[in-house]
N, C-alpha and C positions, 0 to 999 in steps of 0.2 A: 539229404543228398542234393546238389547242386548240379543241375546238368549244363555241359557247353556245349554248344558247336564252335567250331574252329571253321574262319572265312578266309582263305588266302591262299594265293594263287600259287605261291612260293614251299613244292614242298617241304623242306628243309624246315621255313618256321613253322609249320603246320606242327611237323617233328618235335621241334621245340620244344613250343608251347604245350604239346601233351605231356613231353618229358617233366617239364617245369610245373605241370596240373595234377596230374595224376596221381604221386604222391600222397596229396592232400586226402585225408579221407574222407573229407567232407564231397569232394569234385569227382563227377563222370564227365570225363570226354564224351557224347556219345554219337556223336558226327561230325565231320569233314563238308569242306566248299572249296572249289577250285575258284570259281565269281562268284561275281551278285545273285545270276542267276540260282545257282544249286545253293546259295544260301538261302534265298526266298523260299525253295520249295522243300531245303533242308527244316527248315524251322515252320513250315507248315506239316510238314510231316511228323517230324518229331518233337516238337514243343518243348524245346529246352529253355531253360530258365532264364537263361544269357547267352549270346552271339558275340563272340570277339570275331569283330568285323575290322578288316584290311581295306583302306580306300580306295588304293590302285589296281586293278584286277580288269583282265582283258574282257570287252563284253558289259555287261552290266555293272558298274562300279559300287562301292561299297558304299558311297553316298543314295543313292536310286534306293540300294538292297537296303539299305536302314528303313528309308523312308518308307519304302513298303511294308518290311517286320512292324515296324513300331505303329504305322497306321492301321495296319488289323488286329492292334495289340496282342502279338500272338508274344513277345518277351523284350525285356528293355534290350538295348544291342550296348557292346563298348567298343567304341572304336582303338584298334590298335597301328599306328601309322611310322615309318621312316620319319618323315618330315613331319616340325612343328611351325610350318607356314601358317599363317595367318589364314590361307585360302581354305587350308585344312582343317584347322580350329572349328572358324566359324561354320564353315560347311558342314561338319560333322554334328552338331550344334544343334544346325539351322533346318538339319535331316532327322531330328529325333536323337541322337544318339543321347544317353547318360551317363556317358562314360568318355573319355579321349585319354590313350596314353600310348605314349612314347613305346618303340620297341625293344629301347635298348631297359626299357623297365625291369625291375628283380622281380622274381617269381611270386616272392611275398604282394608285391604292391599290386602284381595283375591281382593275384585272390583275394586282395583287399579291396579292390578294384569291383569284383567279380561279387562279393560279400553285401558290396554298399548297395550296387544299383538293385539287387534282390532284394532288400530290405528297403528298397525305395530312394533309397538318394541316390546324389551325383555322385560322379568322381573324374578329376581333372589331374592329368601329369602335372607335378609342380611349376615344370618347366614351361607351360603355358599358362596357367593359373592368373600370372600376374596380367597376361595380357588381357584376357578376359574382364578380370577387374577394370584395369586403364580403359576397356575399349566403354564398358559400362560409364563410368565416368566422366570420361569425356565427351559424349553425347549428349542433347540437348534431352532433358527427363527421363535422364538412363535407357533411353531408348535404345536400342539396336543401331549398329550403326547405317545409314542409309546406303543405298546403293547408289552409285555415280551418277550423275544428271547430267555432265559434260567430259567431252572428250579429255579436257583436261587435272577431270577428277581420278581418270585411271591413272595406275601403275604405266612403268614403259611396257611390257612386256603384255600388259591388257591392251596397251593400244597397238603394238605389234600382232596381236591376235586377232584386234576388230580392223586392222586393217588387210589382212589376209581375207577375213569374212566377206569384206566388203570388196575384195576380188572373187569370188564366188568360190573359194576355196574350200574343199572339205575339211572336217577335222584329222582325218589321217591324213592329208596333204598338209594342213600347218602345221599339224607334230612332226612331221618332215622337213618340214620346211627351216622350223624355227628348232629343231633339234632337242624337243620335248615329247613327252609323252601324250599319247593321246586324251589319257586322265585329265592331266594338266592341263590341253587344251579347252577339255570342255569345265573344268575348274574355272578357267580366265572367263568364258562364254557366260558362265550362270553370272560371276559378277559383274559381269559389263552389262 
């Protein structure tokens, strides 16, 4: 048997995904996270096998909460996100995760999903797959791609960010500001 915790702040897909798991005879649900937080201490407590982790979640984000699961190797985590931004890719990645997929994912591919990183591999929505390759690729010795060294290495929107920073602005003031989420804000912040 396969144990989950479910990470996401959104009760509705919590719903879901148990609806979409349970089934399976192989899969336990056997806990809930509204954030980062109560997944961290969800999966210390109960030591499920796998964490479909949500990125966006008020409070501790699902990038932080990877990074902590997967650093006290207490279970690999899979990321499950809205968005197949670049920022979210590699962040999820770059946090430990073994896993990133799409929400709009079929039930099958989550527990295929869910199958692989128990058994020790990756697994990557299709839908990102390719970027991943390309970004490998293209960098100099397959390296990872580098973080910006000049202001006009960011995005617009990274430098809409670091220029709010650089008015001494909080991040709940520039996801105000700039009509983004607070995630999102500190998203732009780790790559700048």
């Amino acid at each position: 048997m396969t144990t989950i915790l479910i990470a996401d702040d959104h009760a509705a897909i919590r719903a879901g995904l148990r609806m979409m798991l349970e089934p399976d005879e192989g899969i336990d649900v056997i806990g809930e996270a509204i954030d980062g937080d109560q997944a961290i201490t969800g999966a210390r407590e109960l030591r499920p096998d796998v964490v479909l982790m949500d990125v966006r979640m008020p409070g501790t984000d699902g990038f932080r909460a990877t990074e902590v699961i997967v650093g006290e190797t207490i279970c690999p985590v899979v990321v499950l996100t809205t968005f197949d931004l670049d920022g979210y890719v590699f962040g999820a990645l770059r946090a430990g995760a073994s896993g990133l997929l799409l929400k709009t994912a079929s039930a099958e591919a989550i527990i295929e999903a869910v199958r692989a990183v128990v058994r020790g591999d990756a697994a990557l929505s299709p839908e990102v797959t390719r970027r991943v390759v390309d970004a490998v690729r293209t960098t100099p010795g397959g390296s990872p791609t580098p973080p910006p060294t000049t202001f006009d290495d960011l995005t617009a929107r990274e430098g809409d960010v670091l220029r709010c920073l650089g008015d001494g602005l909080a991040n709940a003031e520039i996801a105000s500001t700039l009509f983004i989420t607070e995630a999102t804000v500190k998203t732009h912040v780790s790559r700048g």
